[in-house]
BAZA-694232 format. One record per residue (C-alpha): x, y, z. Coordinates in steps of 0.2 Angstrom, whole numbers, plus 5000, padded with zeros to 4 digits. Layout:
# residues N
XYZ...
# end
This chain:
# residues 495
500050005000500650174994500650285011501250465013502950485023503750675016502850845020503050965003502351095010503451115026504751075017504651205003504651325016506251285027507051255013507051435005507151495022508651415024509451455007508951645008509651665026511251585016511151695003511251825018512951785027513851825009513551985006512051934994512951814983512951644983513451514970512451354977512951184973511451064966511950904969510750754963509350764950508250934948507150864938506350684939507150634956506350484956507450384969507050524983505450504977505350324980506350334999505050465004503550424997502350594993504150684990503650754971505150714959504950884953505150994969506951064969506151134954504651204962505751274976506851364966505251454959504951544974506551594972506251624954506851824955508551804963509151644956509951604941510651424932512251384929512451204917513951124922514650964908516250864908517150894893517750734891515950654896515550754880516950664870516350494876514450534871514250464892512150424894511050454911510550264916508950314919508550364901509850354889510050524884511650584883512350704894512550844881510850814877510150804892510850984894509951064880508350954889508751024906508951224897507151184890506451144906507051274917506551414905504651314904504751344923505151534920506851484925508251594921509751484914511351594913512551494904513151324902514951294908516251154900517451094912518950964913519151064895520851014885520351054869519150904864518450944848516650864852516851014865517151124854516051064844514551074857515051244863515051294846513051204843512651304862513151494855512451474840510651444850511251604859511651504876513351584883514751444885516151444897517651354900518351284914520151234910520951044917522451084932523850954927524850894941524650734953524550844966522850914961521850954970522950974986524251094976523251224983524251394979524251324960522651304960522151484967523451554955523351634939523651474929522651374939520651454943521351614935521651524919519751494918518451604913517651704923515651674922514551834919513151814934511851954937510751864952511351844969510951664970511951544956511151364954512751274949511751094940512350974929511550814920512550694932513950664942515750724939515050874929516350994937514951064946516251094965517551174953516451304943515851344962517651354968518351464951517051584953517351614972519451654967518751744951517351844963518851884974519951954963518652084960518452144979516852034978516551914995515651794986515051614996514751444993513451314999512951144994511351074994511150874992509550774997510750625002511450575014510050635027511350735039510250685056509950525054510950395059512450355048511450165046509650225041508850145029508750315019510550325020510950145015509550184999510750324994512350184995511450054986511050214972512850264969513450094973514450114954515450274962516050184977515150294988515250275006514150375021515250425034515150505052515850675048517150695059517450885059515750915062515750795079517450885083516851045083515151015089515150865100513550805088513550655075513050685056513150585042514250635026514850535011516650485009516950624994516650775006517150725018519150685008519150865002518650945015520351015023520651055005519051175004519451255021520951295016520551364999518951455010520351535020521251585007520051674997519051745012520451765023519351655038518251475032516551515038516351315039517151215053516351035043515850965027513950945035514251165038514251195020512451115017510951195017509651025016508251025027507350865021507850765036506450885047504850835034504950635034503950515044505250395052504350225049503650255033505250315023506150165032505050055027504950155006507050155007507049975013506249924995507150024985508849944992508049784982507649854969509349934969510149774971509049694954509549854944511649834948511349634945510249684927511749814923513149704928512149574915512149704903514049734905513849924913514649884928516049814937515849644951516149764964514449844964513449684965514649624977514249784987512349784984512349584992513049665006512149815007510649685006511349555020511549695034509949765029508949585035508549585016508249465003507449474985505849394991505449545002505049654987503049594985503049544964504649424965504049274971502249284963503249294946504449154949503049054952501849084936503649074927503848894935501848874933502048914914503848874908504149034900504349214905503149294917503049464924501849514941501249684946500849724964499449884962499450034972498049944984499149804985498349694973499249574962499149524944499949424932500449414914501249274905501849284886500949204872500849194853500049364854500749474868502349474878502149464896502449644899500949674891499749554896500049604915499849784910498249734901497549624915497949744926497149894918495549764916495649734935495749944938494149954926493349824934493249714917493249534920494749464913493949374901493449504891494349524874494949714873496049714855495349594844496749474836496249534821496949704823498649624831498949494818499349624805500549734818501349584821501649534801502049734799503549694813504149534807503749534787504449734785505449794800506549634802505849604822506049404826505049444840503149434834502449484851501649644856502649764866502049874878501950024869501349944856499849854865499350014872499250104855498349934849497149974863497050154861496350104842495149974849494250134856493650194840492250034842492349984857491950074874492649954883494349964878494150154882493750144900495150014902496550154894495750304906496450194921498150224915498850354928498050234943499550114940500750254947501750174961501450004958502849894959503149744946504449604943504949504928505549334927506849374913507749534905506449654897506949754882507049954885505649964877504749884890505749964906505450164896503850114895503250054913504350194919503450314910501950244919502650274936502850074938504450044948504949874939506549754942506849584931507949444936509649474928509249324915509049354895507449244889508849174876510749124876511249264862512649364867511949534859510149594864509049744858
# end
């Protein structure tokens, strides 16, 4: 059952607070950190259930007049055509999406930012493509040197930040984002704090990160939701030690902040003659940790640590990641009191796969209900668990025909005759818009396609690997699905 644990409302309001009174102690300018996803956040969505995916976007439009958006990108991420998980865009793509979407939310975005830049031409190339949609591009130059980043009066030198352009902001609050992890988001922060300073302006820096949840313990379930999530960047929550030393009071960190910390400070000092922070856990401004019920977002992170741990086994099946991150995901799993059963749909599809010798998928509905789908000539089994389970949400027996096999016969012969598909049977998208033609004559079929958005936060399981066509498209739904990390055949290359 899908239950509310996260407040929205209070926490929109701390949150601005909280930023604004930051915005305050430097002098009315602030370049703010973003780390995680603005947009689409659907793991903190998941580990605090009634948290809207979209609300870092919605807070920042209270704050609408005084911030602007700064797009960080790793040049080298551009060279390698790197893609999100989650959807398969790639990041540069993902930051003309990103541009889009804040400027539909009346967003201002100020420029986008290159960093790690030696001189890759699909840099160039992509600065280029930016500035000719009139979008202002920056570089942020790579610092040679093993001693990076400790070198520190290299780096706060004129061949090291002063080496970098110097980013044109007009608002007192910058929103430094980027489309993923290792975007150079902490070094456009730090250049534009030497830069700021070098013009007699005392400009600060704050970071703001949903996870870990600073005050809760360093082994909540929350917390070891956000290690199962990064599981692939080997990052580890921590006790921040700084912050127990200076205030005799535990909080939770992660391994990376904590590491560079001394460095900051010392940078911090540098530039503003005194570090404002005494800890890495000083320089947030994340208030989620007051808005959550304890027992519901325990219970919400606990399931997505198994879902975490089918996702890392189906990626290491795939080849996307290394041993390591299964092997840390079992562990994650074993301290937790885990196993793969605990997640409702498993073992009701194990069992119609056993019952039916082929491959089977079970959804487990928002009111808890459970329904199957197995594959046949017709339909995969994707599809004939999201059918039977729209028919159960219509309140249609499950007998009833919905798409007559006279219109699927001539898709199928339409995929295998003329588009080269050895698979015959009907995809998900594909069964929906099959059904979503069956409503011309039949009114059945209609009432069946306006349950669609009722199958948000349902969870479902598959017995083997389903295509991305299949994932994108329950994803798309709001279905949180997970497969067993088995391909349906022994072929070495999949679609």
């Amino acid at each position: 059952m899908y239950t509310i644990g996260f407040d929205c409302e209070a926490y929109l309001k701390m949150q601005s607070e909280k930023i604004l009174e930051r915005i305050e102690i430097f002098e009315n300018k602030l370049y703010l950190e973003f780390g995680g996803k603005l947009f689409d956040d659907h793991h903190a969505a998941r580990v605090l259930p009634g948290y809207m995916p979209d609300i870092k976007v919605e807070l920042l439009k209270t704050l609408a007049d005084k911030a602007e958006i700064v797009i960080a990108i790793n040049a080298s991420d551009i060279d390698s055509n790197k893609e999100i998980c989650d959807t398969g865009i790639s990041y540069d793509d993902d930051v003309l999406r990103l541009i889009d979407e804040f400027r539909l939310s009346g967003l201002y975005v100020g420029s986008v930012v290159i960093s790690q830049y030696l001189g890759q031409a699909a840099a160039d190339k992509f600065k280029a493509h930016l500035e000719g949609l009139g979008v202002k591009v920056y570089l942020i130059h790579y610092i040679a040197g093993s001693d990076y980043p400790s070198n520190i009066q290299l780096i706060l030198s004129d061949e090291g930040y002063g080496h970098n352009d110097y980013i044109e902001t007009t608002r007192p609050l910058v929103v430094v984002t980027a489309p993923g992890p290792g975007s150079g988001k902490m070094a456009t922060c730090l250049s534009q704090l030497y830069h700021e300073y070098t013009r007699g302006i005392k400009a600060g820096y704050a970071k703001f990160e949903t996870f870990p949840l600073w005050n809760r313990p360093l082994k909540h379930a929350i917390n070891l939701a956000y290690e199962a999530a990064t599981a692939d960047l080997n990052d580890v929550n921590m006790i921040d030690p700084f912050h127990l030393e200076a205030y005799g009071e535990s909080a939770v960190n992660y391994n990376r902040d904590i590491e560079v910390f001394p460095i900051l400070n010392a940078m911090f000092t540098r530039i503003w003659g005194k570090s404002p922070y005494r800890s890495p856990t000083d320089m947030g401004v994340n208030m989620a940790g007051f808005c959550i019920n304890d027992d519901i977002c325990a219970e919400a992170s606990e399931q997505e640590i198994i879902r975490r741990y089918f996702y890392t086994q189906l990626d290491y099946a795939k080849g996307n990641v290394q041993k390591s991150a299964v092997t840390k995901l079992e562990l994650l799993m074993s301290n937790s009191g885990l196993s793969p059963s605990d997640r409702v749909p498993v073992s009701p599809a194990l069992e119609k796969g056993k019952l039916t010798e082929g491959p089977c998928v079970a959804i487990s509905l928002p009111d808890g209900t459970l329904i199957t789908g197995k594959t046949s000539a017709l339909l995969g089994a994707s599809s004939a668990a999201l059918l039977n389970s729209l028919k159960y949400l219509a309140g249609i027996d499950d007998k009833v025909l919905l798409i007559a096999p006279a219109l699927i016969e001539p898709i199928q012969r339409l995929k295998v005759g003329y588009l080269g598909n050895e698979n015959p049977r009907l995809h998900t998208d594909e069964v929906l818009i099959a059904l979503a033609i069956s409503t011309a004559t039949n009114q059945i079929a209609g009432r069946v396609l306006e349950q669609l958005p009722k199958l948000a936060n349902s969870e479902a399981h598959s017995t083997v690997i389903l295509s991305q066509v299949d994932i994108g498209m329950f994803r798309q739904l709001g279905v949180n699905i997970t497969c067993e990390p088995i391909y349906q055949n022994k072929r070495l290359f999949h679609r």
